[in-house]
C-alpha positions in Angstrom: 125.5 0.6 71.5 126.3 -3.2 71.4 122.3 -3.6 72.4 120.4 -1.8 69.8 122.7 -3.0 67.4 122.1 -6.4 67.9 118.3 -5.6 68.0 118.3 -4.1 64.8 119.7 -7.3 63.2 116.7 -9.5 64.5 114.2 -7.2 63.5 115.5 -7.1 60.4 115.8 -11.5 60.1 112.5 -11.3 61.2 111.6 -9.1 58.8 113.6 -11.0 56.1 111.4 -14.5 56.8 107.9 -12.6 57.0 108.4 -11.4 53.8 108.6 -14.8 51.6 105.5 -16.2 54.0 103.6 -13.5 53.0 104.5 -13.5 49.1 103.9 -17.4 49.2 100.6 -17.1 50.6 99.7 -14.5 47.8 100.4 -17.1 45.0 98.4 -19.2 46.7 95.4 -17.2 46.8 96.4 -16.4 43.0 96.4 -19.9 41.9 93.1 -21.0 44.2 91.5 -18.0 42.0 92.4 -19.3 38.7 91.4 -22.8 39.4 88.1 -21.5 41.2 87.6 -19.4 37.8 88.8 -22.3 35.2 86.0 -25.0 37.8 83.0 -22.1 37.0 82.2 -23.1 33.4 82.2 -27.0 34.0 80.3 -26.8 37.2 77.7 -24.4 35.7 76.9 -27.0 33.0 76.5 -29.7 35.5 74.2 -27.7 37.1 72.2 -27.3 33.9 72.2 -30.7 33.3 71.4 -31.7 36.5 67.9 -29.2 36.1 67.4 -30.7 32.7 67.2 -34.1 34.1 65.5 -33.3 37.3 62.8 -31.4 34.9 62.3 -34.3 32.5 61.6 -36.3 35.4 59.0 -34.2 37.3 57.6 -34.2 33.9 57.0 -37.9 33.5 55.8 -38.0 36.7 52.0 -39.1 36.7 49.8 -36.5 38.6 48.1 -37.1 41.6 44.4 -37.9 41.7 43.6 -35.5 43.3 45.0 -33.0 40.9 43.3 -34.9 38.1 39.7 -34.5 38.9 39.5 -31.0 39.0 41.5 -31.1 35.7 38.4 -34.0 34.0 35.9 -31.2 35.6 37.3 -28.5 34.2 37.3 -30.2 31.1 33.7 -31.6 31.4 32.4 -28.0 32.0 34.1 -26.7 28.5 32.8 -29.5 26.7 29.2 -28.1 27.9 29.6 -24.3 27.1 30.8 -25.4 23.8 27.9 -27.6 23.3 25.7 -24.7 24.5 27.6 -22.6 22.3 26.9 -25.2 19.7 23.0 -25.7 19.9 22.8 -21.7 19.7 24.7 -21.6 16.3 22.0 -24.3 15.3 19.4 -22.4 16.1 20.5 -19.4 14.8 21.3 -21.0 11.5 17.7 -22.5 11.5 16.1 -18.8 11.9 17.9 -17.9 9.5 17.2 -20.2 7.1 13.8 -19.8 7.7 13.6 -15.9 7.3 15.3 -16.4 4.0 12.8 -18.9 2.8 10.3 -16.8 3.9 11.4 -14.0 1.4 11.7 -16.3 -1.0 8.3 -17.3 -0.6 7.3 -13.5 -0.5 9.2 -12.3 -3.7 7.6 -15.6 -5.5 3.5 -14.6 -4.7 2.3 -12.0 -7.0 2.3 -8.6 -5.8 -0.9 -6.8 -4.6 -2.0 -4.3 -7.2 -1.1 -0.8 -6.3 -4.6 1.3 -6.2 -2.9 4.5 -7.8 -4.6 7.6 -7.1 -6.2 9.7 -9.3 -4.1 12.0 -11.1 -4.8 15.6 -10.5 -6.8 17.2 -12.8 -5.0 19.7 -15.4 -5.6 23.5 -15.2 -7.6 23.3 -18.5 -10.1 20.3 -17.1 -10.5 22.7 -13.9 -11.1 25.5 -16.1 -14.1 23.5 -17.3 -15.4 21.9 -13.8 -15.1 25.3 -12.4 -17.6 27.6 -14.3 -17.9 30.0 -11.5 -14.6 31.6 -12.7 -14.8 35.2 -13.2 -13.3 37.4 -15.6 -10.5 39.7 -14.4 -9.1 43.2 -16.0 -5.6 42.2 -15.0 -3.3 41.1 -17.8 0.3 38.9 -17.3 3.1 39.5 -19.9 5.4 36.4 -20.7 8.7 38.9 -21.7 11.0 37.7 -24.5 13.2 35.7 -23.5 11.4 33.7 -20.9 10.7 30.5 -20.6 7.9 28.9 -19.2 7.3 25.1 -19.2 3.7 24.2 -17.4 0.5 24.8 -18.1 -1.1 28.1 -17.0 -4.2 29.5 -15.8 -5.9 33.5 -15.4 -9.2 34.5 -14.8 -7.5 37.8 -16.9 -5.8 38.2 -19.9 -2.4 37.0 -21.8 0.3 38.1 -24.0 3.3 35.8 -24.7 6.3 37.4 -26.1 8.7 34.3 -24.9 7.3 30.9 -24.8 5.4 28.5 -23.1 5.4 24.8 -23.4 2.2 23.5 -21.6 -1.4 24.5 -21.9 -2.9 27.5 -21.4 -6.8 28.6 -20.0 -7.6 32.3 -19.3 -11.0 33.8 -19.2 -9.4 37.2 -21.1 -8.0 37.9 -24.4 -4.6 35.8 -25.4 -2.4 38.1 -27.6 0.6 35.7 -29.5 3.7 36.5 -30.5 6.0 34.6 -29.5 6.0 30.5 -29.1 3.2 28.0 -27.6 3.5 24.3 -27.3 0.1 23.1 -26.0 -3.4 23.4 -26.5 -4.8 27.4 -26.0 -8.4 28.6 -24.8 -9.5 32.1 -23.9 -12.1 34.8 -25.0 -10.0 36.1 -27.6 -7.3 34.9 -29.6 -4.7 36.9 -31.9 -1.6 35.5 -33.2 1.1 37.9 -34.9 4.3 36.4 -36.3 3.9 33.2 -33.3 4.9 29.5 -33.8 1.9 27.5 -32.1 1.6 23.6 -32.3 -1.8 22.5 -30.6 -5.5 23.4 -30.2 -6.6 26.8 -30.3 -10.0 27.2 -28.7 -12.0 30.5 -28.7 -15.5 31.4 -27.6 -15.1 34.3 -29.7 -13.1 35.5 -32.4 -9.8 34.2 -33.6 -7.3 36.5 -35.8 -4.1 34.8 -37.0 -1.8 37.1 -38.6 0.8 37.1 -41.6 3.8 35.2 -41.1 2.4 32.9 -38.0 2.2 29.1 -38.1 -0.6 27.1 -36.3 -0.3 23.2 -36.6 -3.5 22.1 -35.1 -7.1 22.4 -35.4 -9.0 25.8 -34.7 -12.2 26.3 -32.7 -13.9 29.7 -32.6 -17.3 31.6 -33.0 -15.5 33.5 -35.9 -12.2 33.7 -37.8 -10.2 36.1 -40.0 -6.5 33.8 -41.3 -3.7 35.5 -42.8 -1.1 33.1 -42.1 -0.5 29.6 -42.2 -2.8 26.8 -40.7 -2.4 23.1 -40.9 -5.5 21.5 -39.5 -9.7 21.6 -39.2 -11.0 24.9 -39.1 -14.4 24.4 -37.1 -16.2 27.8 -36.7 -19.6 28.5 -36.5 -19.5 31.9 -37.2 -18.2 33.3 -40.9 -14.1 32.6 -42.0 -12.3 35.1 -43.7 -9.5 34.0 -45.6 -7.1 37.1 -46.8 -4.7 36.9 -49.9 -1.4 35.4 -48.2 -3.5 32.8 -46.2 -2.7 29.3 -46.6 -4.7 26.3 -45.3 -4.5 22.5 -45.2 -7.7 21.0 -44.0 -11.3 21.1 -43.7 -13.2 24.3 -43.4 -16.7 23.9 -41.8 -18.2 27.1 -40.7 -21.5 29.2 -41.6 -20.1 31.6 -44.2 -16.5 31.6 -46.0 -15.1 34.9 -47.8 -11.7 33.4 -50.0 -9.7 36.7 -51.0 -7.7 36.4 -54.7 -4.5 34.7 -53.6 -5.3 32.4 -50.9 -4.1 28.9 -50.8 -6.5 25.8 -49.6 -6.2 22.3 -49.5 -9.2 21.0 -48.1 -12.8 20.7 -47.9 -15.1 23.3 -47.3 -18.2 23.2 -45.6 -21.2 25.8 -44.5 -22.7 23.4 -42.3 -23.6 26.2 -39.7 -25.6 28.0 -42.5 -29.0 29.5 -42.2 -29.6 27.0 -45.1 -29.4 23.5 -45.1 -28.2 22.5 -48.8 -29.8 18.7 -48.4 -32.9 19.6 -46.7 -33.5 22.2 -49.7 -33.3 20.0 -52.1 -35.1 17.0 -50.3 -38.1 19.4 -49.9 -37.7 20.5 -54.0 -38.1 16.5 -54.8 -40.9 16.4 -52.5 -42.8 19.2 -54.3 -42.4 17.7 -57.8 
């Protein structure tokens, strides 16, 4: 018992003087850590400034000649593209100029005169270069209501109930009673209650009836007015004139019949007369 007694007390000193080795070499390490930690910051700026200067100085350094000349070629080859670069914007600019002059030139000579072409005859003037035209039993209705704006053309007949603005040339009979602006030509012309401003041409009879209005001259083989006409009267046939007609302008025709109550303003003339007035009385000087 002695023996394990006495065992157990040097194990236990020797425990007893590890133990303070072992907690002094911890504080060591402890305070080696701190001081490493605290030495960080200030050697880490050296460092930096140690780059900075080492930088500054490779900077200043001159380069090698060798390194140089490919730098002066490099250089010498922009400077000719740019000057390449610089003679094509000079020419450019000089064709440019040049075009622009050119149009100057251009807009300052005296245009060419235009040959226009001839303008297309009117239905009316073919009418008239066209004699061959035949006459035709059909007959086209203009409907109240309508309006037509043209000039028209039928080898047949006519009747306008709406109105046309533009000239009319039919080979058939032209019945009115509605509205024309424009000169009218056909066989036959009756006008009942109808507004017409232009030429009326017949190659046979016209008939204008009460309450219609012609302004413009009238051309016919013969003639029977009840209504209102402002304008020559040229027919070389005989002109009726019934009690409610009213006319201002000359008459010339081969016989005139004046009914008690119509109106005229105007001169009248039977210059298409089996007798000729002057000629009568030239030859009754003559016989004296």
């Amino acid at each position: 018992m002695g023996f394990f007694s006495d065992l157990k007390e040097d194990l236990s000193q020797a425990v007893n003087e590890l133990i303070p080795e072992e907690e002094e070499k911890t504080l060591q390490m402890e305070t080696l850590e701190k001081e490493r930690k605290a030495a960080e910051p200030v050697r880490d700026a050296q460092l930096y400034k140690a780059q900075e200067a080492e930088t500054a100085q490779e900077t200043e350094k001159p380069l090698p000649k060798e390194q140089e000349q490919p730098q002066e070629e490099a250089f010498a080859g922009t400077s000719e593209v740019k000057g390449g670069e610089k003679e094509d914007m000079e020419n450019d600019m000089a064709g440019t100029l040049e075009s622009l002059l050119e149009q100057i030139d251009m807009q300052e000579q005296p245009a060419a005169e235009e040959v226009k072409p001839a303008p297309a005859p009117s239905p009316v003037t073919q009418a008239f270069l066209n004699p061959s035209r035949k006459n035709s039993d059909e007959v086209a209705v203009i409907t109240a209501g309508m309006r037509v704006k043209g000039d028209m053309t039928s080898d047949g007949s006519l009747n306008v109930i709406g109105a046309i603005e533009g000239n009319i040339d039919i080979l058939g009979k032209l019945n009115i009673t509605g509205a024309i602006e424009g000169n009218s030509k056909a066989t036959e012309i009756y006008a009942e209650n109808a507004k017409i401003t232009g030429e009326v041409r017949s190659e046979g009879s016209v008939k204008i009836g009460q309450s219609s209005v012609i302004i413009g001259n009238i051309f016919a083989n013969s003639a029977v007015i009840a209504g209102a006409v402002k304008g020559d009267i040229d027919v070389h046939g005989p002109v009726i004139l019934d009690t409610s007609a009213i006319v201002m302008g000359n008459i010339k025709s081969k016989s005139v019949q004046i009914n008690n109550g119509a109106v005229i303003e105007g001169m009248c003339s039977q210059c298409y007369a089996d007798v000729n007035p002057t000629s009568f009385f030239e030859d009754f000087k003559k016989k004296k």
